[in-house]
Each structure stands twice: as C-alpha cells, then as structure tokens.
ROSE-4610 file (N, C-alpha, C; in Angstrom, 1 decimal, always signed):
// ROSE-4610
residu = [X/X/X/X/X/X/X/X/X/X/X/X/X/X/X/X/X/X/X/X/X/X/X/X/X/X/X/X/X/X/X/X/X/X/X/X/X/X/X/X/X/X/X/X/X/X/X/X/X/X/X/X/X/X/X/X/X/X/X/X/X/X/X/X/X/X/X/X/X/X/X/X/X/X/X/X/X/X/X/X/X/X/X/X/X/X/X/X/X/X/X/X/X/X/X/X/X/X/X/X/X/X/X/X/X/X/X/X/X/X/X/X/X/X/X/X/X/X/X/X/X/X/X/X/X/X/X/X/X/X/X/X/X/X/X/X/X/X/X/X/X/X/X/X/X/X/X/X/X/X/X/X/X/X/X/X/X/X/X/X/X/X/X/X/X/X/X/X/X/X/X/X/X/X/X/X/X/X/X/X/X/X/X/X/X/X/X/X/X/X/X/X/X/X/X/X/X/X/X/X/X/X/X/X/X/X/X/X/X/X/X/X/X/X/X/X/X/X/X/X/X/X/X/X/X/X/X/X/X/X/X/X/X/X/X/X/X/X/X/X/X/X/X/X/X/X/X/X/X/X/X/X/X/X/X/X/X/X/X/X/X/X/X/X/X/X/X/X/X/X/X/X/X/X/X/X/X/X/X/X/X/X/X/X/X/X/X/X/X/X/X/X/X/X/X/X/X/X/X/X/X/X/X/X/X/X/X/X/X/X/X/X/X/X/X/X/X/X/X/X/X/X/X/X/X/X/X/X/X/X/X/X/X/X/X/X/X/X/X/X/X/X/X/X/X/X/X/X/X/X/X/X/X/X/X/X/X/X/X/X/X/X/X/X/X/X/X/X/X/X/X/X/X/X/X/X/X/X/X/X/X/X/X/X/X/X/X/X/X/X/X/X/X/X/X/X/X/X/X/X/X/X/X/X/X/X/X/X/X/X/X/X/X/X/X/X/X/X/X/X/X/X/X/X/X/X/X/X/X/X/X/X/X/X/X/X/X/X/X/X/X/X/X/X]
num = [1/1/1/2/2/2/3/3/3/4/4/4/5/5/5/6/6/6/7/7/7/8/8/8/9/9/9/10/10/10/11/11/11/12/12/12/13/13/13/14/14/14/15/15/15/16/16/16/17/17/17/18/18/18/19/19/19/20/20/20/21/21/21/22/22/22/23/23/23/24/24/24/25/25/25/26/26/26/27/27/27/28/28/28/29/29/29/30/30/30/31/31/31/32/32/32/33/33/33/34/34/34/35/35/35/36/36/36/37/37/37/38/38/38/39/39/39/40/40/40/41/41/41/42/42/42/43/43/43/44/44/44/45/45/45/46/46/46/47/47/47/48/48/48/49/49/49/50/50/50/51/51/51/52/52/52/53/53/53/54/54/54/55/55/55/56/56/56/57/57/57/58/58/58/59/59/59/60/60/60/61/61/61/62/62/62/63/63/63/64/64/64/65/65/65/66/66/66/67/67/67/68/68/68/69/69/69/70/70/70/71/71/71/72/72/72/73/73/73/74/74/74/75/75/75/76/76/76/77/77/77/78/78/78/79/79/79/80/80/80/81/81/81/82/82/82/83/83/83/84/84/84/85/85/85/86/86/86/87/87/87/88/88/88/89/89/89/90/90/90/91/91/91/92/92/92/93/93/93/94/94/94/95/95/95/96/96/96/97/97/97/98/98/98/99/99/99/100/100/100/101/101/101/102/102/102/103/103/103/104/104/104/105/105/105/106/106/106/107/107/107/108/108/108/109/109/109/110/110/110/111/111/111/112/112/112/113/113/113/114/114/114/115/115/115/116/116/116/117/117/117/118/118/118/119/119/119/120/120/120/121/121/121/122/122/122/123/123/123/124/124/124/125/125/125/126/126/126/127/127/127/128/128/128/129/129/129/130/130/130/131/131/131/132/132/132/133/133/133/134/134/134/135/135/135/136/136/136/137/137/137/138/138/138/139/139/139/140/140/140/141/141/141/142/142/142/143/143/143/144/144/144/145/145/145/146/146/146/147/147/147/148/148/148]
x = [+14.2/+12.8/+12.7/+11.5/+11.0/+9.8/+9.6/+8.2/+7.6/+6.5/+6.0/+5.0/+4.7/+3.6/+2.4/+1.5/+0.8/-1.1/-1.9/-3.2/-3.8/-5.0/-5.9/-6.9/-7.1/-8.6/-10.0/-11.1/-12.1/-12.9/-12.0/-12.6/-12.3/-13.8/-13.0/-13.5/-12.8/-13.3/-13.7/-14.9/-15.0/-15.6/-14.9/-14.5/-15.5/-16.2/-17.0/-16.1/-16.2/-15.5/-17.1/-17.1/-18.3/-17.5/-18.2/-17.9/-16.9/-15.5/-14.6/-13.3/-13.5/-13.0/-11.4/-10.3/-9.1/-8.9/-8.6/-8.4/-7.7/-6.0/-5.0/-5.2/-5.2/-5.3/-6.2/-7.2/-8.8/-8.2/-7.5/-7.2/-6.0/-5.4/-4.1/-4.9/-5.9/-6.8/-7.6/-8.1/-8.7/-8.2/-6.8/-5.8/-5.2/-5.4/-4.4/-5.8/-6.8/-8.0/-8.1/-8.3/-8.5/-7.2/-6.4/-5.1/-4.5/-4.7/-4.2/-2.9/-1.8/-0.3/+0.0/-1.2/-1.1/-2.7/-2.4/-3.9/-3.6/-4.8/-4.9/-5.8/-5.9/-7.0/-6.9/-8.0/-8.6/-9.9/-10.3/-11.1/-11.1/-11.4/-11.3/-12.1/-13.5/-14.0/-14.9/-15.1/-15.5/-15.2/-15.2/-15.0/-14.1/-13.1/-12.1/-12.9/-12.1/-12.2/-10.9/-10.1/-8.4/-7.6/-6.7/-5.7/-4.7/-4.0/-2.7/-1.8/-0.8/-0.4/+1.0/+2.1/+3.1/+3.4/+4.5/+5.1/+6.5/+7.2/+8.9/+8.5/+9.7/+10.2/+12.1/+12.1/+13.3/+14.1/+12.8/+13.4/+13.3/+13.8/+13.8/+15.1/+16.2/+16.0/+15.8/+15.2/+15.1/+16.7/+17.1/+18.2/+17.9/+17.9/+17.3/+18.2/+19.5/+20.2/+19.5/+19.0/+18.7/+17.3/+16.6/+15.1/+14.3/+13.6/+13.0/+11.7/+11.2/+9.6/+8.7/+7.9/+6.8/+5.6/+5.5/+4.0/+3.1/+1.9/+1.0/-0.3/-0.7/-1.6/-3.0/-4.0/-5.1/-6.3/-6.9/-8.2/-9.0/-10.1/-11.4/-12.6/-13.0/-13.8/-13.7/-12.7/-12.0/-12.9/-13.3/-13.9/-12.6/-12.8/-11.7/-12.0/-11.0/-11.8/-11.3/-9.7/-9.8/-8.5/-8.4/-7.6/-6.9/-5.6/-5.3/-4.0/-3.5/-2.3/-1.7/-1.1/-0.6/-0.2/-0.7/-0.2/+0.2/+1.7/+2.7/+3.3/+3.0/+4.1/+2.9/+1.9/+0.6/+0.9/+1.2/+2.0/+1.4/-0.4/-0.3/+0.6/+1.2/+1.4/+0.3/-0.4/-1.8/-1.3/-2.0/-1.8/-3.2/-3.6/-4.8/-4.6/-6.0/-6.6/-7.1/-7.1/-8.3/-8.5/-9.8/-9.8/-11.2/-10.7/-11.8/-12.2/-13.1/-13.1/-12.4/-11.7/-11.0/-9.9/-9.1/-7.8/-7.8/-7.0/-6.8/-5.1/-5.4/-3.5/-3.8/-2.6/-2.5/-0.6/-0.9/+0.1/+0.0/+1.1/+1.2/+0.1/-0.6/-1.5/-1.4/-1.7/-0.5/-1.3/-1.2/-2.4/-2.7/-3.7/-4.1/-5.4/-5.7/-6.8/-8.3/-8.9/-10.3/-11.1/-12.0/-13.5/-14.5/-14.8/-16.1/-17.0/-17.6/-19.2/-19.1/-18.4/-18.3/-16.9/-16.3/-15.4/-15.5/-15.7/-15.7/-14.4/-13.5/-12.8/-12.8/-12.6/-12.6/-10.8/-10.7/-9.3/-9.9/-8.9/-8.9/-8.0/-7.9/-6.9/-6.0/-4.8/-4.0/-3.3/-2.5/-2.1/-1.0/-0.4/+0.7/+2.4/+2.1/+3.3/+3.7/+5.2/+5.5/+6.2/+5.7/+6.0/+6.3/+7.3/+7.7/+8.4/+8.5/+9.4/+10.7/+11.8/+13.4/+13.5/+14.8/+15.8/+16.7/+16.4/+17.8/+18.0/+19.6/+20.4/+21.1/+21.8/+22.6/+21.6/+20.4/+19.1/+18.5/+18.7/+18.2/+16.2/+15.7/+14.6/+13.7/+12.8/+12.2/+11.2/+11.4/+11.0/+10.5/+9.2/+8.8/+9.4/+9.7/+10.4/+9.4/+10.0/+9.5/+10.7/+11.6/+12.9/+13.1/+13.6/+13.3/+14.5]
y = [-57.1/-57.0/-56.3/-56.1/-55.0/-54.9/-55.3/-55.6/-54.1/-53.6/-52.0/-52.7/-52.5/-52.3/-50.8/-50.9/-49.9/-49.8/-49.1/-49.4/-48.7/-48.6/-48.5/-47.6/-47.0/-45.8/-46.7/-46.2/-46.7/-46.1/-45.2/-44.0/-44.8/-44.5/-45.1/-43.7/-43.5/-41.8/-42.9/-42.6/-42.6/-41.4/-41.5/-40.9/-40.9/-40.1/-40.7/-39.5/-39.9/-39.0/-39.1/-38.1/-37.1/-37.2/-37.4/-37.9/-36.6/-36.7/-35.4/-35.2/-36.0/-35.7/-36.1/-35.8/-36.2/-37.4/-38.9/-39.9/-39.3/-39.9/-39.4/-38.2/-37.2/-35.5/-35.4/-36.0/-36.0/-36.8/-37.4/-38.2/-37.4/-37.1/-35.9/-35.2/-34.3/-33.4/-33.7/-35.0/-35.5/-35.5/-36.8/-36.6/-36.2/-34.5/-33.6/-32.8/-32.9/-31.9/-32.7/-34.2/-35.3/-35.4/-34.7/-34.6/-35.7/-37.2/-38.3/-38.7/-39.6/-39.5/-40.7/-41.5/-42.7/-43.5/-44.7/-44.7/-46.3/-46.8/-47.5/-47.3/-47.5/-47.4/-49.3/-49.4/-50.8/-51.0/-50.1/-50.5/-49.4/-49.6/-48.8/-49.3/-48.7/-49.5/-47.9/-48.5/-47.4/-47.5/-46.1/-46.0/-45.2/-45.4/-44.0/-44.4/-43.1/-42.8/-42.5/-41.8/-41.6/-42.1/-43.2/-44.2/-44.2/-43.2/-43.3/-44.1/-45.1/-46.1/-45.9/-46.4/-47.1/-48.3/-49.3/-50.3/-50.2/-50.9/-51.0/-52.6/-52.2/-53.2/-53.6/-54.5/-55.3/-56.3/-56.7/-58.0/-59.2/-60.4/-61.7/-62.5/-62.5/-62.7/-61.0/-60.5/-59.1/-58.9/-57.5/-56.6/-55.4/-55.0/-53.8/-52.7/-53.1/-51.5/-51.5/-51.9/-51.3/-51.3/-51.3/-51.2/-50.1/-49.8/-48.6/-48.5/-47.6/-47.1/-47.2/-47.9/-47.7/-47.0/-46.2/-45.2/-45.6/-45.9/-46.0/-45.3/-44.2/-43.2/-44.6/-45.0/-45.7/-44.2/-44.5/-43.8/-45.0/-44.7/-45.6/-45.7/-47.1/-47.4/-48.3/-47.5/-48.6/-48.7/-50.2/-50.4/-50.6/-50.0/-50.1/-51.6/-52.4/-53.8/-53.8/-53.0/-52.6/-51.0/-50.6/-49.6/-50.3/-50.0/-50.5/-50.0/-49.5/-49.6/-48.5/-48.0/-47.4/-45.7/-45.1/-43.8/-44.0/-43.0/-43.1/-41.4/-41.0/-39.7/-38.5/-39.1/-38.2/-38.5/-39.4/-39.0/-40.8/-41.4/-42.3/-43.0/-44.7/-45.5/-46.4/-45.6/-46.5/-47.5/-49.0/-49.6/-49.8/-50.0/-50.2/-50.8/-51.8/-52.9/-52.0/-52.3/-51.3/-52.7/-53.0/-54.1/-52.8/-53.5/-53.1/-53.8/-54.7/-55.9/-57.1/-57.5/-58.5/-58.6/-57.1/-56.8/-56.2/-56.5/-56.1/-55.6/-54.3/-54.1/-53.5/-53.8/-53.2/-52.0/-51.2/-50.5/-49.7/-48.6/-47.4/-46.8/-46.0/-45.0/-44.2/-43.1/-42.0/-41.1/-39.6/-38.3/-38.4/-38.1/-37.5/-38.9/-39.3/-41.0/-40.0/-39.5/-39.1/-40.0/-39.8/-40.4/-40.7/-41.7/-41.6/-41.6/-42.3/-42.2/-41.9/-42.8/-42.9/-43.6/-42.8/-44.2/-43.5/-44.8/-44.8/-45.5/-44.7/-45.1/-45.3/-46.1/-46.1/-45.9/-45.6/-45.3/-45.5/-46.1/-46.2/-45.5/-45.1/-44.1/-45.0/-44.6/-45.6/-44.9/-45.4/-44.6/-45.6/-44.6/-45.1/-45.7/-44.8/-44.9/-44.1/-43.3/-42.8/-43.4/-43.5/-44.6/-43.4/-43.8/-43.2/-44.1/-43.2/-44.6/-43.6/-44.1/-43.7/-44.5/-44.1/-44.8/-45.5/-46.6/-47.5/-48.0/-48.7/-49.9/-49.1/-49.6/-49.3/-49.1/-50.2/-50.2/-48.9/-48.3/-46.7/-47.0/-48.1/-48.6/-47.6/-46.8/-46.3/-47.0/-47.7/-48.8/-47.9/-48.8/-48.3/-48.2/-47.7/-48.0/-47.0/-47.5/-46.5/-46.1/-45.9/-45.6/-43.9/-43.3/-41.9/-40.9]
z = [-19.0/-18.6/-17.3/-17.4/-15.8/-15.9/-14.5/-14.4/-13.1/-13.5/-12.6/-12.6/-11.2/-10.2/-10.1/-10.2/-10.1/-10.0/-9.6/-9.0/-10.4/-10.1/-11.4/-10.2/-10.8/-9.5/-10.7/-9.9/-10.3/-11.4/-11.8/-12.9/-14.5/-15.0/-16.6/-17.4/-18.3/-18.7/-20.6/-20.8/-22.3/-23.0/-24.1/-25.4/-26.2/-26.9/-28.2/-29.0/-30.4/-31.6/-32.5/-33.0/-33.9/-35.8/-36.4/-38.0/-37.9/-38.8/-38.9/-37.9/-36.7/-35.5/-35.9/-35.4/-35.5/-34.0/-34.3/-32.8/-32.3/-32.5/-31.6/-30.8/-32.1/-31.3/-30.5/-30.4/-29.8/-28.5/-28.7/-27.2/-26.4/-27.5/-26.3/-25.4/-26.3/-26.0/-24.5/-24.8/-23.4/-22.4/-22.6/-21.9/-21.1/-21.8/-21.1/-20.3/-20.0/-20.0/-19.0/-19.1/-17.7/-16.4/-17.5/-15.9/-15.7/-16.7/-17.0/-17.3/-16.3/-16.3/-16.7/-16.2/-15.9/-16.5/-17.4/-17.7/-19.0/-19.0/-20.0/-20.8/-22.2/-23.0/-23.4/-22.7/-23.0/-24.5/-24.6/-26.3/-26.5/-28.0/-29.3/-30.1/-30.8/-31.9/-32.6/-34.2/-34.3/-36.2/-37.0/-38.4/-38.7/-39.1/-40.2/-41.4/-42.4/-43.5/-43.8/-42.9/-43.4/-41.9/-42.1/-41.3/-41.6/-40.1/-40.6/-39.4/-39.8/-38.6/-39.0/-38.2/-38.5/-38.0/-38.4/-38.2/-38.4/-37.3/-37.4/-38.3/-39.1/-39.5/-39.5/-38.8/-39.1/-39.6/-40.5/-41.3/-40.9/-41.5/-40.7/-41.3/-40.1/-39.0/-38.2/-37.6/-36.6/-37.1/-37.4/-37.1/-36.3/-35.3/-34.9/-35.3/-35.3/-35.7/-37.1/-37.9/-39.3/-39.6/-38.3/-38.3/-38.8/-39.2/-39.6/-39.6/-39.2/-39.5/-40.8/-41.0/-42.5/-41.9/-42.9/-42.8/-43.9/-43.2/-44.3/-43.9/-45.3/-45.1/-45.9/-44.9/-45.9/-45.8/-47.1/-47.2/-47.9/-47.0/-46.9/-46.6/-46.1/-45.3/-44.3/-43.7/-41.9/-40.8/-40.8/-39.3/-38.5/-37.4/-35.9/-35.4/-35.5/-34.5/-33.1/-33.5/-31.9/-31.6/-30.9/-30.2/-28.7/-28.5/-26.8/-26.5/-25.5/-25.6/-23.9/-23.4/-22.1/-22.4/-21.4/-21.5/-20.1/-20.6/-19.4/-19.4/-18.5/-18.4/-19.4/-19.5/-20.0/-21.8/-22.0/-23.4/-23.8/-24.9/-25.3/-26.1/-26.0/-26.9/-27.8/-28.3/-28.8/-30.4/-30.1/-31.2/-31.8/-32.8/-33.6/-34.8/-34.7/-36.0/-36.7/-37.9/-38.5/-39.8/-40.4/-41.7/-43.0/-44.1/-44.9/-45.8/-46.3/-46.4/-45.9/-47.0/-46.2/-45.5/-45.7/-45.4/-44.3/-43.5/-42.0/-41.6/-41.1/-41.3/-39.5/-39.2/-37.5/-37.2/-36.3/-36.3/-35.1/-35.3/-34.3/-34.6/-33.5/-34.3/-34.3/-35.9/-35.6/-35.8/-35.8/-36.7/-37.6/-37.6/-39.2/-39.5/-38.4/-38.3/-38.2/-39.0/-39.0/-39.4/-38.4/-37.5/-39.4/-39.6/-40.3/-40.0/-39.1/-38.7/-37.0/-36.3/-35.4/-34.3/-33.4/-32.3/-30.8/-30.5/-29.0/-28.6/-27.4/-27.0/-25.0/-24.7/-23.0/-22.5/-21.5/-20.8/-19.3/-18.5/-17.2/-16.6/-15.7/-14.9/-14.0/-14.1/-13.2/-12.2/-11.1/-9.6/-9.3/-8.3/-7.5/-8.5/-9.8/-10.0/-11.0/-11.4/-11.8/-13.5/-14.6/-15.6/-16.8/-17.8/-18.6/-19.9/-20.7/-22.0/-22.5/-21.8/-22.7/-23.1/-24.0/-25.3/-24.6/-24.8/-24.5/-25.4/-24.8/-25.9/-27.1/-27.4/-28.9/-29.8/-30.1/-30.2/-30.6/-29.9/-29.3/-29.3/-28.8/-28.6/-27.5/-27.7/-26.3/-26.0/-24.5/-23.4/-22.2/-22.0/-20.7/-19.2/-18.9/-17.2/-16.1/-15.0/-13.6/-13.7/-13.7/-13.5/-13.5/-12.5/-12.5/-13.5]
C-alpha cells in the first residue's frame, strides 16, 4: 500500500459530448488541451449507443498470474449512471456504469464508447504532486505511485 498526498486547485473543467462524439478520445483530447497531469474526474452521466469496457478477471479464488482482460463491445441504448476514476501523468484511468434496462455491467472504459444523445463529464485539477502508474510484482499489475 501507499498512500500520496496531493492538493486539488479550485478549477473544475466540464465536458459536454454532442450525439456522435467519441468519450475517452474526447477526454484525452481535453486533457491534453487543459494541460492536465494531475486531475480527478468525479461524475460522468449521460447516453451511449456503442460501449466498449473491459474487466480483469481472475477467477475465484483471485489467481493474478493467470488474470486476463475481457472486452465487451455493447450496442444500444446505455444510460451512464456513472464515470470516475484518476488521471496521473496526463494519462486517464476511467471506470464506468453503464445499465439498459435491467442490466447493468461496469468496467474499464475503453474507445470506441460513442455519445447517443448526450454526456457530461466534470474533472478537477489536482497539484503538488508528481503521480504515475508502473508495473509491479511478478503480477506485472500497473499501480499508482509518486515514486519517481
């Protein structure tokens, strides 16, 4: 475990996406335009029509050496119930809900997630520290650190 210290500026930058829009790429885009190193995206709500996420899976009991990634491309009618997650080193980790009727699946959020009607996202800008995610462990897990 490790625990980083760091300030938050008083700046929140939001996002709107236009029917067609690509999320993630739409957020690099901001991202990198806002000069953002350091930052949280605190909400996400909004509609796909194409959701693409992943999830590790390792089984039960957890094996991490034989963990693997699942991709699932949904086409629909996805309400966002939420978006959240840390950008470190200019580079987001975003996780997202997405349900359509009754089904509700959550994941990595990955490209190729176009906007159907509408999403709004907020990010906060953060300060005074230098944060990144390498590969540790046998694991080969990539974890957040300050660690230079």
């Amino acid at each position: 475990m490790e625990a980083m210290t760091c300030g938050l500026t008083s700046q929140m930058i939001l996002v709107r996406f236009d029917p067609g829009e690509c999320l993630l790429e739409g957020l690099r885009d901001v991202i990198r335009a806002e000069g953002i190193r350091l930052g949280l995206v605190v909400s996400g709500i909004g509609t796909l029509s194409d959701c693409r996420l992943h999830q590790a899976i390792a089984g039960y009991p957890p094996n991490l050496m034989t963990r693997h990634q699942e991709y699932l491309d949904l086409k629909g009618s996805y309400e966002i119930a939420s978006i959240q997650g840390i950008i470190a080193d200019g580079e987001p980790h975003l996780h997202i809900t997405v349900c359509e009727g009754s089904q509700t699946i959550a994941g990595h959020l990955e490209d190729g997630c176009v906007v159907m009607g509408v999403a709004e996202v907020a990010i906060l800008r953060g300060e005074g520290a230098t944060l990144r995610r390498v590969i540790r462990g046998p694991e080969k897990i990539k974890q957040l650190t300050a660690d230079a």
